[in-house]
SEVEX-762558 format. One record per residue (C-alpha): z, x, y. Coordinates in steps of 0.25 Angstrom, whole numbers, plus 5000, padded with zeros to 4 digits. Each point is the difference from the previous one (the first is absolute). Layout:
! SEVEX-762558
      Z      X      Y
      Z      X      Y
...
***
This chain:
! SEVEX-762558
      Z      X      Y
   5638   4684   4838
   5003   5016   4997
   4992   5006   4988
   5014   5007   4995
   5009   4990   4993
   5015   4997   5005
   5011   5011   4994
   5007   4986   4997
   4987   4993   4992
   4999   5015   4993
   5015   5000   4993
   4998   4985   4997
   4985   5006   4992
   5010   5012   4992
   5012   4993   4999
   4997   4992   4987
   4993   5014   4995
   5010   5008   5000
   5012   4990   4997
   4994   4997   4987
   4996   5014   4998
   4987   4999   5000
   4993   5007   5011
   4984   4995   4996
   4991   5003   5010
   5002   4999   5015
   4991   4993   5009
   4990   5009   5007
   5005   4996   5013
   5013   5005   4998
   4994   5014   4998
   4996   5001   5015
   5010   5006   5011
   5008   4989   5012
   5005   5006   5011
   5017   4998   4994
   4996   5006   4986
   4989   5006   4989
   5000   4997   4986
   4994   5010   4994
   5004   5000   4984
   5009   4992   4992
   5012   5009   5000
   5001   4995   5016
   5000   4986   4999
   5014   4998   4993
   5006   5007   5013
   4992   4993   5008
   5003   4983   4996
   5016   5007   4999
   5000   5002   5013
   4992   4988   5004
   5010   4991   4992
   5012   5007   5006
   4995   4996   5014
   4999   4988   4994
   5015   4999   4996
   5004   5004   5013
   4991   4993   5009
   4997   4986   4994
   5009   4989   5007
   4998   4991   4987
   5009   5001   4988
   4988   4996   4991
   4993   5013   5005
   5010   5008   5000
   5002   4996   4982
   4988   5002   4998
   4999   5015   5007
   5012   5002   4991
   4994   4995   4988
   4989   5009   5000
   5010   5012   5005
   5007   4997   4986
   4987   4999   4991
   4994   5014   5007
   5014   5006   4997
   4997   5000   4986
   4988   5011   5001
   5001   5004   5013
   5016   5002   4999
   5000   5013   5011
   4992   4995   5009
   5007   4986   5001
   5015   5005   4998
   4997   5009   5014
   4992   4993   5009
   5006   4987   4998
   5014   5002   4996
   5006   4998   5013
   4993   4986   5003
   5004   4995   4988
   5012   5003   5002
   5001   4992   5013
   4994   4988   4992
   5014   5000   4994
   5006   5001   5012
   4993   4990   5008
   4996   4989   4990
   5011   5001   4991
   5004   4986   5002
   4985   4996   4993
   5003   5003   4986
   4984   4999   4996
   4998   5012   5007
   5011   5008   4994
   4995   5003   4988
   4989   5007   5002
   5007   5011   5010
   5010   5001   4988
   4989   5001   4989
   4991   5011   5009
   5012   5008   5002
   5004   4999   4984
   4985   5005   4996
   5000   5011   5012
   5015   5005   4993
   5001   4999   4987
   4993   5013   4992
   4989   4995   4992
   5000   5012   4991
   5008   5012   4997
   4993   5009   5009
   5007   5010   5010
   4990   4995   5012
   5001   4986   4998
   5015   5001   4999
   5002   5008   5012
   4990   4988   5009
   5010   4989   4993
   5012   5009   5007
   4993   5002   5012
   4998   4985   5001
   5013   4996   4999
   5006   5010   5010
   4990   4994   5010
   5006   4987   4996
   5015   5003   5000
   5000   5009   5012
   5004   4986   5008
   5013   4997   4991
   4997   4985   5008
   4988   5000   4990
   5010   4999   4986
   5010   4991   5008
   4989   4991   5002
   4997   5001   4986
   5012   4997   4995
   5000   4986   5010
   4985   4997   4991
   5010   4999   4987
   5008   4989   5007
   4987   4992   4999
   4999   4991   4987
   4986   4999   5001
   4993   5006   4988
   4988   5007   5008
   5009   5007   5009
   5012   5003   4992
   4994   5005   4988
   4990   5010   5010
   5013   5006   5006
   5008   5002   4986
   4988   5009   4996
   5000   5007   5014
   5014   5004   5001
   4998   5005   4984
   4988   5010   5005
   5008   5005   5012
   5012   5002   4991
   4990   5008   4991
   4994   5008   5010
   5011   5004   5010
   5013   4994   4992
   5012   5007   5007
   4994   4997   5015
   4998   4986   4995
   5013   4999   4993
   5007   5003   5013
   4992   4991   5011
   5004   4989   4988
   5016   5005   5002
   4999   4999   5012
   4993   4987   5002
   5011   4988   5000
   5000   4991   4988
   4987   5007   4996
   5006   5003   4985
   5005   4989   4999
   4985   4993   5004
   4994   5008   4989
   5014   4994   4990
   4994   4987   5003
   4987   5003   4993
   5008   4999   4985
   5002   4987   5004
   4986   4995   5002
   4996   4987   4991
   4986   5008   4998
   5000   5011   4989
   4988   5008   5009
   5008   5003   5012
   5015   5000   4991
   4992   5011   4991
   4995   5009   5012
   5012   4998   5005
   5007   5007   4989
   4990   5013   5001
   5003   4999   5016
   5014   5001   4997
   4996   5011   4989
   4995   5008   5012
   5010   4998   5010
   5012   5005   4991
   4994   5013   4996
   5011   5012   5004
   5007   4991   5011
   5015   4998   4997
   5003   4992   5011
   4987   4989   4997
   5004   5000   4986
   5014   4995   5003
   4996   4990   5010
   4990   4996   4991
   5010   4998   4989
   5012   4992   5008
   4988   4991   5003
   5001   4995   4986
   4988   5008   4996
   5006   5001   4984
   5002   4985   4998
   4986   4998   5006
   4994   5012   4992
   5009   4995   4987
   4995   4986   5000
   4986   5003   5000
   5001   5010   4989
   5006   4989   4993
   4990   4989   5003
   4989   5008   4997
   5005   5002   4986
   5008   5013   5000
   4995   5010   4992
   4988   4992   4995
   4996   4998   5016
   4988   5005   5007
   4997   5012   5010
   5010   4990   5010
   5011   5005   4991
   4995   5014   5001
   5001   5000   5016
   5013   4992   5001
   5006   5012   4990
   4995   5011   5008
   5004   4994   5013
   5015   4999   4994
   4998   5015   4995
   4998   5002   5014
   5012   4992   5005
   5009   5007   4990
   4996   5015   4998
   5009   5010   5007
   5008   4988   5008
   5014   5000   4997
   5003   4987   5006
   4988   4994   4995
   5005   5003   4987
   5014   4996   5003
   4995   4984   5004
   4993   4999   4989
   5010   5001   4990
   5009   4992   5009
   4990   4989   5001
   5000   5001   4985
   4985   5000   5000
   5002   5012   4988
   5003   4986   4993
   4988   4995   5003
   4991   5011   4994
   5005   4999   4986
   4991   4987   4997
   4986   5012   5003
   5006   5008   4986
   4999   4988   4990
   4989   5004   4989
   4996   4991   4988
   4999   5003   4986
   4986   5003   5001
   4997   5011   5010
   4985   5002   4997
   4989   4998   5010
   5007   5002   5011
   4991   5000   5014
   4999   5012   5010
   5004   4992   5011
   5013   4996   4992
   5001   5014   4995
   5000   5006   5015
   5009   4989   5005
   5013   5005   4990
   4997   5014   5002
   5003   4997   5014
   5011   4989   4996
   5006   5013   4992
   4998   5009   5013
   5008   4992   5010
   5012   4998   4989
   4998   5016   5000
   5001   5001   5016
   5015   4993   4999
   5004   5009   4991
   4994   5013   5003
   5008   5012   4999
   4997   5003   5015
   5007   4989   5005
   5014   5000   5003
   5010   5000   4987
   5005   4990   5005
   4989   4989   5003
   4995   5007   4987
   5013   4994   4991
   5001   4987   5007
   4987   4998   4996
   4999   5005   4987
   5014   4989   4996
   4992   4989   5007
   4988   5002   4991
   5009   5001   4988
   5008   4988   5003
   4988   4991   5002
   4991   5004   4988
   4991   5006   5006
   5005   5013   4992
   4998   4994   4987
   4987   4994   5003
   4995   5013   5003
   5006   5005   4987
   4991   4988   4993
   4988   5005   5006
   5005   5014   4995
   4999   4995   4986
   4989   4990   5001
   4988   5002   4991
   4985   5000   5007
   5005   5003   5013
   4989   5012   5007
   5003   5014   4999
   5001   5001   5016
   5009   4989   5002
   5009   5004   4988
   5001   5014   5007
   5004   4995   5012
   5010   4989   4994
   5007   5013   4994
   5000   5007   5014
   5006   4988   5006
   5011   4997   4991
   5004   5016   5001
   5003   4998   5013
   5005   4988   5000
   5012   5006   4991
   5001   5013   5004
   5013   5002   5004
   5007   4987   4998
   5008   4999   4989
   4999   4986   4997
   4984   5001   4998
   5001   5011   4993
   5009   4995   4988
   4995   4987   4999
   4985   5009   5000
   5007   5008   4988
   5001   4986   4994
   4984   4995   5000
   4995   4999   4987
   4986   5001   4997
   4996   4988   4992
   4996   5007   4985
   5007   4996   4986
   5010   5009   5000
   5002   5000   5016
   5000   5012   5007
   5007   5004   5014
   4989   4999   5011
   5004   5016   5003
   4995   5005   4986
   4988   4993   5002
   4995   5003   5013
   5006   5017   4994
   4990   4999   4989
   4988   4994   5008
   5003   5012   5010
   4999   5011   4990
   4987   4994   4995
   4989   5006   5004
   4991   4989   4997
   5007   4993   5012
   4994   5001   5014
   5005   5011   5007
   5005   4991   5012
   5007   4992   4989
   5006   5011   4996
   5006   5007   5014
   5004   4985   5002
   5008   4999   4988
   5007   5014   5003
   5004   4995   5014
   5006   4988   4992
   5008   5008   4992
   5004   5008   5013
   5006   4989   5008
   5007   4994   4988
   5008   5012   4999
   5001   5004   5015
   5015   4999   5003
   5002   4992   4987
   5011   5008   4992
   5001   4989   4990
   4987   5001   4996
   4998   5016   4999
   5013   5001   4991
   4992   4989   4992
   4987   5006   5001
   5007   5017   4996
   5008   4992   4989
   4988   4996   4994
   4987   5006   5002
   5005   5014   4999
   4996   5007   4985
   5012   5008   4994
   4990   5010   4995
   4984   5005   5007
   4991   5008   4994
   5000   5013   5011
   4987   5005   4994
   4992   4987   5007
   4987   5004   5009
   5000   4988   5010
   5010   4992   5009
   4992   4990   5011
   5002   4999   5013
   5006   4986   4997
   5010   5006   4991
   5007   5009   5010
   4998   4988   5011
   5010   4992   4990
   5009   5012   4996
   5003   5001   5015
   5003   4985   5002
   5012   5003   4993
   5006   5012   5009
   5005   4993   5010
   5014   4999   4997
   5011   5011   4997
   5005   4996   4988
   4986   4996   4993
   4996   5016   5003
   5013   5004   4993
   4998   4990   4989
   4985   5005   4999
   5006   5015   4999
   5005   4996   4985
   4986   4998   4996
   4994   5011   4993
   4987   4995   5003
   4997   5001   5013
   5008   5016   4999
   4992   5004   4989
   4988   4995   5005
   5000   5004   5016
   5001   5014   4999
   4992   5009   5008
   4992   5007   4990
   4996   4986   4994
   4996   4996   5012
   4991   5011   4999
   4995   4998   4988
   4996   4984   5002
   4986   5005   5004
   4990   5001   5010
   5002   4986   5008
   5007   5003   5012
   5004   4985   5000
   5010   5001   4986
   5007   5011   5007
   5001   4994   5014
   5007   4988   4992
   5011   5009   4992
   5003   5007   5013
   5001   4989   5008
   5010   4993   4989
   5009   5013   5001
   5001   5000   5015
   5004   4986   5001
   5010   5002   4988
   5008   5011   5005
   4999   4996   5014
   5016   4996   5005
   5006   5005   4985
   5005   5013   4999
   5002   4998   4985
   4986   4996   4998
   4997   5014   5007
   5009   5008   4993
   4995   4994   4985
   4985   5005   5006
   5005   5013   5002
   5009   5003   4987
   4984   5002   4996
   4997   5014   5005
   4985   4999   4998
   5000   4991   5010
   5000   5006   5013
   4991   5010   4997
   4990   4992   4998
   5001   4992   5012
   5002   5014   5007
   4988   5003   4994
   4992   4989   5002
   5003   4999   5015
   4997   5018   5002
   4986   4997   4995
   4987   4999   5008
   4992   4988   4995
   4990   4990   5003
   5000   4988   5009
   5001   4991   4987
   5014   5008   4997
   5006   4999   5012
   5008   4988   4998
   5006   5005   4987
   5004   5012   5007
   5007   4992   5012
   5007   4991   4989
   5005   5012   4995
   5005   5005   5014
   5007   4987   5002
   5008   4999   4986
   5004   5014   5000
   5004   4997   5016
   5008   4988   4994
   5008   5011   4989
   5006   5007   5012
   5004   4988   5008
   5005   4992   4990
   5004   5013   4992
   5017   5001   4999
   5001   5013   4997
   5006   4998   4985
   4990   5009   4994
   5003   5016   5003
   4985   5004   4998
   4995   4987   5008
   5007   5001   5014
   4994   4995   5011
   5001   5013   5007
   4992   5006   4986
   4990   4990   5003
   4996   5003   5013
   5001   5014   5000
   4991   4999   4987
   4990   4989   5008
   5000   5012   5010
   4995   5011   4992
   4991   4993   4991
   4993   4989   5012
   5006   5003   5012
   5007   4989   5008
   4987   4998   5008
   4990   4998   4989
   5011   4992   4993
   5001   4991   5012
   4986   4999   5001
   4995   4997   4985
   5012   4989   5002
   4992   4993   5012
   4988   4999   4990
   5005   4986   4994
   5003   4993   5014
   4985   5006   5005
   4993   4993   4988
   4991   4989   5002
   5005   4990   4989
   5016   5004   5007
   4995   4995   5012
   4993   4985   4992
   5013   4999   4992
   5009   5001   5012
   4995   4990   5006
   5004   4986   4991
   5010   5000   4990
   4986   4992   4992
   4994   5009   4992
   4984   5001   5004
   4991   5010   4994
   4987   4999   4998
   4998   5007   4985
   5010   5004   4991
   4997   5015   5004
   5005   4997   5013
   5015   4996   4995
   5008   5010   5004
   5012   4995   5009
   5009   4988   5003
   5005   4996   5011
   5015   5001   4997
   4996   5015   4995
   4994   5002   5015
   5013   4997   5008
   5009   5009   4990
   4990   5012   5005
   4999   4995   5015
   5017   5002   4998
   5002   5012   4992
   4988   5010   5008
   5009   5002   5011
   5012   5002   4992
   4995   5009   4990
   4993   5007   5011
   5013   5002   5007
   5008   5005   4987
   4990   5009   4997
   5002   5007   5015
   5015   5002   4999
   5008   5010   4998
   5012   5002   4990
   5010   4999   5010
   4994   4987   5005
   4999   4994   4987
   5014   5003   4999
   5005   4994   5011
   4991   4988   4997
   5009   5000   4986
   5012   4999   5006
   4995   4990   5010
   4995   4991   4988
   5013   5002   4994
   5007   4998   5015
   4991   4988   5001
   5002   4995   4986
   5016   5001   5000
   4999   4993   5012
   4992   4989   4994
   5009   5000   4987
   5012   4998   5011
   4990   4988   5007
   4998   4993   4987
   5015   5001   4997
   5003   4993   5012
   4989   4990   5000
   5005   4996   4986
   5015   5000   5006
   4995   4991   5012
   4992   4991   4988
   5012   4997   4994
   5009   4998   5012
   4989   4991   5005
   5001   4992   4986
   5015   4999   5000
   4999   4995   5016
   4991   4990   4995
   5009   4995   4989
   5012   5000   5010
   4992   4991   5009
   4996   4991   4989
   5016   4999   4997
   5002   4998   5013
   4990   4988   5001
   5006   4994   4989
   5015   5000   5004
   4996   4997   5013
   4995   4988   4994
   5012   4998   4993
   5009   5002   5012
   4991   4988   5005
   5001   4990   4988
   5017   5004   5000
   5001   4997   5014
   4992   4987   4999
   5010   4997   4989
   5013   5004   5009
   4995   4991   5010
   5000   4989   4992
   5012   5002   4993
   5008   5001   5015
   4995   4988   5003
   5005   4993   4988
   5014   5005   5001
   5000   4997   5015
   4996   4983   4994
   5011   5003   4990
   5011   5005   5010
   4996   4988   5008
   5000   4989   4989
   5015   5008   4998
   5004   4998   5014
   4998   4986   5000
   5006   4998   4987
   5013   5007   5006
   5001   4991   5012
   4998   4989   4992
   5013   5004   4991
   5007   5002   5011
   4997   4988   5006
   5005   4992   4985
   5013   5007   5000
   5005   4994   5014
   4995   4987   4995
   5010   5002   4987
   5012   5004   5007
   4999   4987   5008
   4996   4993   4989
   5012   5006   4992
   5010   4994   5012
   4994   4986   4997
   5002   5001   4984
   5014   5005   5001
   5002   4987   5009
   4993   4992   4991
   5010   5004   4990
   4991   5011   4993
   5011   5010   4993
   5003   5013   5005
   4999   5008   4988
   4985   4996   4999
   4998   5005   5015
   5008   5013   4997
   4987   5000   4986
   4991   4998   5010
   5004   5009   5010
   5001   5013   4990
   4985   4996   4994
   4996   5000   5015
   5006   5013   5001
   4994   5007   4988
   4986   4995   5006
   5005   5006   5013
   5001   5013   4993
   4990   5000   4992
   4991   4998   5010
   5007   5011   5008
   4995   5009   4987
   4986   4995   5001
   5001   5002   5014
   5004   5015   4999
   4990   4999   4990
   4989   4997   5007
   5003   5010   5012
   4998   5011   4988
   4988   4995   4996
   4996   5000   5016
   5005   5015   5001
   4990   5002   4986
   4988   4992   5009
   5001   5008   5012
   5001   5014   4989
   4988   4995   4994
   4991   4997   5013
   5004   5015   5005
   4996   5005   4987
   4988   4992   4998
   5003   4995   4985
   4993   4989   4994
   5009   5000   4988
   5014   4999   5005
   4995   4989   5011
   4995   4992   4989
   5011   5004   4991
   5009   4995   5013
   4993   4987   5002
   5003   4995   4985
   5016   5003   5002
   4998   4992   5014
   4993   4989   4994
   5012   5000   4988
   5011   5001   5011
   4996   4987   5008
   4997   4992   4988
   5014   5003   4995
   5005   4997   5013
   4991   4986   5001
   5006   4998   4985
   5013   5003   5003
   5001   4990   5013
   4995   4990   4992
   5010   5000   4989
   5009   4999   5014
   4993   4987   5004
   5000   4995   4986
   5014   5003   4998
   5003   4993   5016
   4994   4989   4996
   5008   4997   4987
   5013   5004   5008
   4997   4989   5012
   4991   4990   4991
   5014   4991   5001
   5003   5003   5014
   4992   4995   5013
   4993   5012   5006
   4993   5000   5014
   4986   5001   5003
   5000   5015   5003
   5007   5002   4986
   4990   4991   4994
   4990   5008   5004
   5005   5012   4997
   5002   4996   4985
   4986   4994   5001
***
């Protein structure tokens, strides 16, 4: 026997201490050199059982072995994470290729890889290993497909492994994995299959699996939600109690984030699904709103967030609308409204409840009126708008609060003429104090939420408020704080923008260009240099916007004086200060409001798209010449006369198209008419023709009685009947003849009216003609019965054949 220990007996000796972390002391004879390897110290022995158990995966014939090695591969990778994930990555990944039909052996593979990939902490080092690892794995795209077969498997101790798997890969290297999963047939719809798993385990990992692989990939996102992923989603959020739910209601809303953030079609089948329905149930609060958890508190602040994604000003105006009338229709609008007013409700849920329901109206006209009609529930009420107004100008209130409630007030009047004649009508004062010291921030904001229509600007002209009070050398006198005068100015430039009146009001005041002249000539600090830019840009909009009505105040004087007194470079420059500012850049951004203090409160967004339009064009006026600017003139007036003659026109067409819808809708109707007379013609022929018949048959049978009376008048003379009574006879027979001749000559009349009355198509003298018809044969039946009647008096003496029988029968 050799004095020197098998390698094999030595990893069976350090296995048990290292897997249990516990090195103790090694056995003296394990400190002596063989002839395959030397231990030497502690730190060599990890390396050394590594590499014994991975000969062992790869050479034992027996499963039983080959579990085992595994087993303790898995329980090393917890210390010895390095040195396990390189030596023995690639035969454990042929374990899963070559016993993947032994499903006690696949879970160890999947669990060493999980511990060699996943991060343990948020160092650099490790998190660089973790990607290096799972590069190595996905290098073989065989190795994810594979992967994706192990889901199929209903087997907890294989299945769950995998879904944690894949969820490291997608961490690591998400975009390589995403697309080796695209690619792979059926694979998302493998992974859909998870949602649908009886265990809450693997249903739950599989949710942060799906989590991972809809990150920033469009085309997973859709496929992902056309295999039903939101009524999935959905109904677990409501089995697990809404918003009174755990952290499972917290993953299946940020997976729906995922599915619907910046995806157009996304968006478009949820609201066909009507699965906006479905979220109004998440927004229902009791009476008492105390108490609430954190979990629950998170859980509606995301609930508001994903009502937010379908309605965000970024997405198309119109997905925006169509969502925005579903959300009212359902309730959902109005349960939001009830949040708003709720008692108890936490500060950061209130906050975002008013950012929701601001852009769940902005724009639409229906949420916005029936928002003008919430009533905060107080004795006497009071409109919802007032008291969110009051909470914002209350510097008690959160800061956050309060740039929530002035986006509020934003998108209630964006596009919302309605409510900015009813907010100018009665918010404005008649009178101010001009000798004040301090407008906010928040105030200007407000002021320029009303300047978005021409005729509000002119009403606002009337004011002797806002004339009084915005001249340049008060501006000047408001003090030190750069943020007062930043405000004003800003409120001027969006006032007279697009209104020549406007303009030629601010002008009438003489001291008001020099003092912006003045202010833009100077040399001053950092901290000025946004005044002096707001400056440049007003007195730029006084010479575009300027129509020459004022002799002194010409847009040629303006430049010309702009030329000597700044220069046309220095002007330009001091007016690309404002869109080099770091709080332009934040604000133009998100129409939301978002500053971090109050000091930081200098533009909206609104405000930054009406400079990113005007810089150019001022820049452009400020360059041209007179003789440009007078050809300009007349092309505006060329352009505008031109316009006058389009609108003409399109009002001309208007009408013509009203009348030719009116002629149409006449034409309809007497084209139904035509119908119903023609119906009624066609009856009315048919009726005559029975009529002539019923007369033609009556004729022949008269004619047919006459010849029977002549012979039967030979017979009576025989039978000794007088003459003179046949002469009677014979002249009463005669009258009847002519008579009937009349009626006869009669009828064709009537026949000749018919045939008038079919070419003409008229009801009236048809039916008028069919009365006189009816009344001529019934005088004709009455008269040949008097005949008969008086026949058969004349012969009741007399014997009469059968054929006279019948006739007077």
């Amino acid at each position: 026997m050799s004095q020197y220990p098998h390698p094999h007996r030595v990893c069976q000796v350090l296995l048990p201490c290292f897997v249990n972390n516990k090195p103790g002391k090694v056995p003296s004879y394990l400190n002596r050199s063989c002839d395959h390897w030397v231990v030497c110290s502690r730190s060599a022995v990890p390396a050394v059982c590594i590499q014994k158990l991975c000969d062992r995966v790869a050479s034992s014939t027996l499963l039983d072995d080959r579990r085992d090695a595994v087993r303790a591969l898995k329980s090393l990778s917890k210390k010895y994470r390095l040195e396990v994930g390189f030596q023995a990555m690639e035969h454990l990944i042929n374990v899963l290729q070559t016993d993947r039909s032994s499903t006690v052996i696949l879970m160890s593979p999947c669990n060493t890889f999980f511990l060699n990939i996943t991060e343990e902490n948020s160092q650099k080092q490790v998190d660089d290993l973790g990607r290096q690892f799972t590069e190595m794995f996905i290098k073989q795209q065989e190795n994810v497909t594979l992967l994706l077969t192990f889901l199929e498997e209903f087997d907890f101790q294989v299945r769950w492994p995998g879904v944690k798997l894949l969820t490291s890969l997608l961490k690591q290297q998400g975009p390589q994995v995403q697309q080796i999963i695209l690619v792979s047939p059926m694979g998302v719809s493998r992974l859909m299959d998870l949602l649908a798993d009886s265990r809450e385990v693997i249903r739950n990992d599989g949710v942060l699996l799906l989590q991972q692989l809809t990150k920033s990939n469009a085309a997973i996102q859709k496929i992902v939600a056309f295999e039903n992923a939101f009524e999935r989603l959905l109904d677990i959020v409501t089995d697990e109690g809404n918003s009174d739910g755990g952290i499972v209601v917290e993953d299946c809303l940020l997976l729906l984030q995922n599915l619907l953030k910046n995806n157009n079609s996304n968006q478009n089948f949820f609201k066909e699904g009507s699965y906006i329905q479905r979220m109004k149930p998440w927004f229902e609060v009791g009476d008492d709103n105390s108490g609430w958890s954190a979990q629950k508190v998170t859980n509606l602040h995301l609930m508001l967030q994903l009502v937010r994604v379908l309605v965000s000003p970024t997405n198309p105006p119109g997905a925006t609308s169509s969502c925005q009338k579903t959300m009212f229709h359902c309730g959902l609008l109005q349960q939001l409204c009830t949040i708003l007013m709720a008692t108890g409700v936490p500060a950061d849920i209130l906050t975002e409840t008013i950012n929701t329901v601001s852009e769940v109206i902005r724009g639409c006209q229906i949420n916005q009126d029936y928002f003008a009609s919430v009533n905060a529930p107080s004795n006497p009420p009071r409109s919802a708008i007032v008291v969110l107004l009051m909470s914002m100008v209350n510097e008690r209130q959160p800061f956050v609060l309060r740039c929530a409630v002035l986006y509020c007030f934003q998108c209630f009047l964006y596009k919302n003429q309605k409510g900015q004649g009813e907010i100018v009508s009665t918010l404005l004062p008649s009178t101010i104090d001009a000798t004040g010291n301090s407008v906010s921030a928040g105030q200007t904001a407000l002021w320029r939420t009303l300047f978005h229509g021409l005729s509000l600007k002119l009403v606002l002209i009337c004011v002797n408020f806002l004339m009084c009070d915005l001249q340049g050398d008060k501006i000047d006198r408001r003090g030190s704080k750069v943020q007062t005068r930043v405000g004003l100015l800003m409120l001027l430039c969006t006032w007279l923008s697009d209104c020549p009146i406007a303009v030629t009001h601010f002008l009438h005041n003489s001291a008001n260009i020099p003092f912006l002249t003045g202010q833009i000539a100077e040399n001053l600090g950092e901290e000025e240099q946004l005044v002096q830019g707001l400056c440049a840009l007003l007195l730029g909009i006084c010479i575009y916007y300027n129509d020459n009505s004022l002799e002194n105040c010409r847009k040629e004087k303006l430049k010309q004086l702009i030329e000597k007194r700044i220069g046309k470079e220095n002007f330009i420059e001091k007016l690309g200060f404002i869109s080099k500012h770091e709080l332009y850049s934040r604000a133009a951004q998100k129409p939301q409001p978002s500053f971090s203090s109050p000091d930081h409160m200098m533009f909206d967004h609104e405000f930054t798209k009406l400079v990113k339009e005007l810089e150019g064009i001022i820049t452009k006026a400020i360059y041209k010449s007179s003789e440009e600017d007078k050809q300009e003139e007349e092309v505006k007036k060329t352009l505008e006369q031109h316009d006058n003659i389009v609108t003409h026109y399109k009002k001309v067409i208007r009408e013509q198209d009203q009348q030719l819808e009116e002629l149409k809708q006449k034409v309809n109707t007497l084209k139904s008419q035509n119908e119903q007379l023609q119906t009624a013609v066609t009856q009315q022929m048919s009726q005559i023709q029975q009529h002539k018949d019923q007369y033609n048959l009556l004729k022949v049978q008269l004619g047919k009685d006459n010849q029977h009376h002549t012979s039967h008048s030979d017979m009576l003379q025989m039978n000794g009947i007088q003459p003179e009574e046949i002469s009677k006879l014979q002249q009463e027979i005669e009258e009847l003849k002519n008579k009937h001749e009349i009626l006869q000559g009669q009828l064709r009349e009537k026949d000749s009216v018919i045939e008038n009355m079919v070419r003409s198509d008229c009801f009236r003298r048809a039916f008028r003609l069919e009365e006189a018809f009816t009344n001529g044969v019934s005088v004709l039946k009455w008269d040949l019965i008097t005949i008969c009647k008086q026949l058969n008096r004349s012969y009741n003496a007399g014997s009469c054949s059968e054929g006279e029988q019948k006739l007077i029968n």
